[in-house]
C-alpha positions as CSV (number, residue, x, y, z in Angstrom):
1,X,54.7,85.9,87.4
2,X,53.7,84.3,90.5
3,X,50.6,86.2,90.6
4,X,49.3,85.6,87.2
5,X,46.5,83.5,86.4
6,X,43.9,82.4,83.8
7,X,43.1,80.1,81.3
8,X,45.5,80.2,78.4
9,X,46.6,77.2,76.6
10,X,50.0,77.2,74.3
11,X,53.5,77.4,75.4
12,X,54.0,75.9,79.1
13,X,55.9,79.3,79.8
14,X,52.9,81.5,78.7
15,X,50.4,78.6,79.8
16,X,47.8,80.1,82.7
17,X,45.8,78.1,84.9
18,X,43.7,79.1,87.8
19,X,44.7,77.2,91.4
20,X,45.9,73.9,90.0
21,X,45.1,71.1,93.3
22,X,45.8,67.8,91.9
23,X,47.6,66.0,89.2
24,X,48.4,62.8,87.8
25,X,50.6,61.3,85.4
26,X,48.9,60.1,82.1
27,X,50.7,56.5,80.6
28,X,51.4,58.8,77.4
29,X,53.7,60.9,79.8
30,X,51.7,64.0,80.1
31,X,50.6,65.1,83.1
32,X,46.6,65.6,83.9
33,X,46.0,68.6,86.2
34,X,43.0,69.8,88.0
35,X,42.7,73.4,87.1
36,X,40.4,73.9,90.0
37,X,39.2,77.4,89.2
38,X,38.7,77.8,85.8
39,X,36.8,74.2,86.0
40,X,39.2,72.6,83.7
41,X,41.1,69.3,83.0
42,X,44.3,70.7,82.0
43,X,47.5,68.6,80.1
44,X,50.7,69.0,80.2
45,X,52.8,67.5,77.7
46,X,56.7,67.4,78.7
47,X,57.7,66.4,75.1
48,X,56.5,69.3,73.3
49,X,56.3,71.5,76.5
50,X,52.3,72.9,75.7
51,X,49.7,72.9,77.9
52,X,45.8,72.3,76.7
53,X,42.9,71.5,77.8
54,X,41.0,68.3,78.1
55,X,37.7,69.4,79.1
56,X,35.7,72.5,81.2
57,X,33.0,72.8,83.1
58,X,34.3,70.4,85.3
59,X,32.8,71.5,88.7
60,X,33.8,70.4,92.1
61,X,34.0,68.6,93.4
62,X,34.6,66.2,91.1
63,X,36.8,63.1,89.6
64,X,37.5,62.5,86.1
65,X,38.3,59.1,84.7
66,X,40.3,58.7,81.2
67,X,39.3,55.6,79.5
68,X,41.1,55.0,76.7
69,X,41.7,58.3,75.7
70,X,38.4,59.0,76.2
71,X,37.1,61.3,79.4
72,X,34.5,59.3,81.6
């Protein structure tokens, strides 16, 4: 529902995340998303419709730089 919120990964439709503030498309297609709360890099991946994470403990604020698939 609108309320609900978390971290979950899996299924975009059962995905939670925890006040999402930015996001940015990735050259792969996916979508990078700043899951501000839970302190998470969050992906979206419209091909296969699953969210996951990319890394946590990601405090604010913050930036996060992908380098060839790598974060920096």
């Amino acid at each position: 529902g609108l309320f609900d919120f978390g971290h979950r990964d899996g299924a975009a439709s059962q995905a939670l995340l925890q006040h999402p503030i930015g996001v940015t498309a990735l050259p792969d297609g996916s979508v990078a998303i700043s899951d501000t709360y839970n302190h998470a890099l969050r992906r979206y991946d419209p091909a296969t419709d699953e969210v996951t994470t990319l890394a946590t403990d990601v405090r604010e604020p913050s930036d996060a730089v992908l380098v060839d698939g790598d974060l920096v």
